[in-house]
Backbone as CSV, one residue per row, in Angstrom:
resi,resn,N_x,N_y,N_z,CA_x,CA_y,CA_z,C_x,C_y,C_z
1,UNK,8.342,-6.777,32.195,8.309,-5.588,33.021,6.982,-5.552,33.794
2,UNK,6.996,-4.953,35.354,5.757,-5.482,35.918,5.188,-3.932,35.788
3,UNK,3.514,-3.855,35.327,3.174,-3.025,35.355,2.541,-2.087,37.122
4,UNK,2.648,-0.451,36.769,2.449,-0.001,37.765,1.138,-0.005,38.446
5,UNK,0.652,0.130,39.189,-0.536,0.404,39.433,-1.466,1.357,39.495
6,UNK,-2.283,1.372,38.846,-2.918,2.823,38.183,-4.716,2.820,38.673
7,UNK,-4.766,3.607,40.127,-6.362,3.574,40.358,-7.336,4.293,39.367
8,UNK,-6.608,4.930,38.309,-7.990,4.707,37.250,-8.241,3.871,36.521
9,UNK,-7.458,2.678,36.492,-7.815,1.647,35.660,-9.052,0.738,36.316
10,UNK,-9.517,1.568,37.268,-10.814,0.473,38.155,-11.762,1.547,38.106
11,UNK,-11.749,2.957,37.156,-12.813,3.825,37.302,-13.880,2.948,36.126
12,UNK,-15.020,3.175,36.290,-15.865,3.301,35.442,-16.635,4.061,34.579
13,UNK,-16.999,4.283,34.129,-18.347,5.229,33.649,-19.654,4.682,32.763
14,UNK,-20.023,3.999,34.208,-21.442,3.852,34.348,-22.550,4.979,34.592
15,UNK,-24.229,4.897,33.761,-25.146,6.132,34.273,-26.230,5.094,34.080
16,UNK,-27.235,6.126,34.652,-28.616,5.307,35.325,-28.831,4.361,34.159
17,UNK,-28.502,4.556,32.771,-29.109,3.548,31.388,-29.023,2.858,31.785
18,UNK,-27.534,2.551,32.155,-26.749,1.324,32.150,-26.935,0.133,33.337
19,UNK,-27.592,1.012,34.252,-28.075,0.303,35.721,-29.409,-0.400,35.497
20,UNK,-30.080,0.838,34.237,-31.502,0.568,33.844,-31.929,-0.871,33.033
21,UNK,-30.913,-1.088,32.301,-31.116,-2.062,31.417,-30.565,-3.570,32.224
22,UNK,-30.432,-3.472,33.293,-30.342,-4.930,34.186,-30.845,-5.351,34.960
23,UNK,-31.625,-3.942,35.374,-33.117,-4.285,36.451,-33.962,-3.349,35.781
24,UNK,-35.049,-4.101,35.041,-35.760,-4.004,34.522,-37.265,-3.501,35.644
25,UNK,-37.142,-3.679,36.603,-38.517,-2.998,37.902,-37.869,-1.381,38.207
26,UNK,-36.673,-1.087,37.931,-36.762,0.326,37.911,-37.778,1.240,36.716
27,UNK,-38.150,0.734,35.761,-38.755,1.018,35.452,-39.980,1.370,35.162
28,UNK,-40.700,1.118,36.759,-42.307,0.880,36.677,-42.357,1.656,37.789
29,UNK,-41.256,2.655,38.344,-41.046,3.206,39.534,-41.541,4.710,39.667
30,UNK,-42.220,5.243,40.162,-42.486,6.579,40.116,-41.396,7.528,40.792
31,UNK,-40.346,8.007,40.334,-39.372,8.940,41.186,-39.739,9.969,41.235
32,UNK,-40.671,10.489,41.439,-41.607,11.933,41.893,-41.926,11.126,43.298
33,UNK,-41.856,9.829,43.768,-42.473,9.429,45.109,-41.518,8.367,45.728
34,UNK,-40.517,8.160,44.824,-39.132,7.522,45.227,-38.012,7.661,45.094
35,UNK,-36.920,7.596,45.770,-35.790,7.963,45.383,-35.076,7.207,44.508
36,UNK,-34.828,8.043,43.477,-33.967,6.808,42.712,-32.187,6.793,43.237
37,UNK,-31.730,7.469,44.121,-30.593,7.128,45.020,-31.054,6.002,46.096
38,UNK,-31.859,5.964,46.780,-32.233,4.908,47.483,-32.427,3.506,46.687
39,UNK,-32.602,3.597,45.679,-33.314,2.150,44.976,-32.216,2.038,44.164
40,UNK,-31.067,2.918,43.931,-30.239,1.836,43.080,-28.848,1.641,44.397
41,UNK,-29.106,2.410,45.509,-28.101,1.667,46.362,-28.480,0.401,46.854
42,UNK,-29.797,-0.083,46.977,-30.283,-1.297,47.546,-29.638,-2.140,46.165
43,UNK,-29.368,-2.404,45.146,-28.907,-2.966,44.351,-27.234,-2.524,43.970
44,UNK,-26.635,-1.930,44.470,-25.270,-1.738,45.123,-24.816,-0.708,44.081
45,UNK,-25.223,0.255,44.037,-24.766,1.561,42.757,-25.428,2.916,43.555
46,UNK,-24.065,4.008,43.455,-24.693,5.470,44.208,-24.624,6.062,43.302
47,UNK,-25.174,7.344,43.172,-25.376,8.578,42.234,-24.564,9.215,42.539
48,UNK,-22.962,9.512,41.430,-22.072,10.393,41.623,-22.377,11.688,40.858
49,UNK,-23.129,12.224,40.071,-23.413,12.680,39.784,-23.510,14.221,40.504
50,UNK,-23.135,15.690,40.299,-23.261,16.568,41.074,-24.876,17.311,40.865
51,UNK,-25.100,16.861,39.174,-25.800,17.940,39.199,-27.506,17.384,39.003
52,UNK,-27.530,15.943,39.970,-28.397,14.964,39.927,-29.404,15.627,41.103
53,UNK,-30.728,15.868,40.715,-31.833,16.436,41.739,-32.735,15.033,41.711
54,UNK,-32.971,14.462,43.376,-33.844,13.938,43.497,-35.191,14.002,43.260
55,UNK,-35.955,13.168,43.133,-37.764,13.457,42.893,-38.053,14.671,42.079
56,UNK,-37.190,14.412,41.247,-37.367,15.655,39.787,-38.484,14.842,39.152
57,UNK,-38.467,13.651,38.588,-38.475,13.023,37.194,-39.481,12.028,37.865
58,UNK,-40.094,11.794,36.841,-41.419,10.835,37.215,-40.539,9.054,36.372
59,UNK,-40.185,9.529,35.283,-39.793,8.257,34.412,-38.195,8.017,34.404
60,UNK,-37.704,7.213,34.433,-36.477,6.918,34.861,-35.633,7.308,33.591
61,UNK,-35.920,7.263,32.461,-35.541,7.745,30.969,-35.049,9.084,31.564
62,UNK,-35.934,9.650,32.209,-35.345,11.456,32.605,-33.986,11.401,32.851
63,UNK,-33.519,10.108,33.908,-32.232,9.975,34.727,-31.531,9.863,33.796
64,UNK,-31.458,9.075,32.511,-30.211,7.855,32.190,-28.935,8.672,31.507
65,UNK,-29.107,10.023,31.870,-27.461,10.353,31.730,-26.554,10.993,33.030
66,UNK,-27.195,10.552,33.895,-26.655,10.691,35.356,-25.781,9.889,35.882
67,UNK,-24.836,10.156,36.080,-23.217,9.386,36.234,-23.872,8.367,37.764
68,UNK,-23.557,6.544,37.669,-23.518,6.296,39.084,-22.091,5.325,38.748
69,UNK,-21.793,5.023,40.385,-20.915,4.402,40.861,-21.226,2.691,41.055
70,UNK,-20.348,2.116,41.175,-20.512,0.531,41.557,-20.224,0.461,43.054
71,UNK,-21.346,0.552,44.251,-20.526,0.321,45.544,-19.816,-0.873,45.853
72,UNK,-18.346,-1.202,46.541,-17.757,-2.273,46.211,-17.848,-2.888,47.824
């Protein structure tokens, strides 16, 4: 039987940890003076997150339960 096609089977749920622990230079980053939406789209991931405030957080640990995306 051929299965249907189901667009949540391509959702993820990825957050900043998870982005964190593969590029290891986000971590030496000051986000009080950078965006951490800018610096993880240059490495192909957006912040879906609603209730995500930029240049809050100095240490990226602040972020890592902030939902991002895989841009494809």
């Amino acid at each position: 039987m051929k299965k249907t096609f189901n667009p949540n089977d391509f959702d993820t749920n990825l957050t900043v940890a998870d982005v964190a622990q593969r590029f290891d230079k986000l971590s030496s980053i000051d986000f009080t003076k950078v965006s951490l939406a800018n610096e993880i789209i240059k490495l192909n991931y957006e912040v879906i997150s609603k209730d995500y405030e930029d240049l809050k957080y100095t240490n990226i640990k602040d972020y890592y339960d902030v939902e991002v995306d895989t841009i494809v």
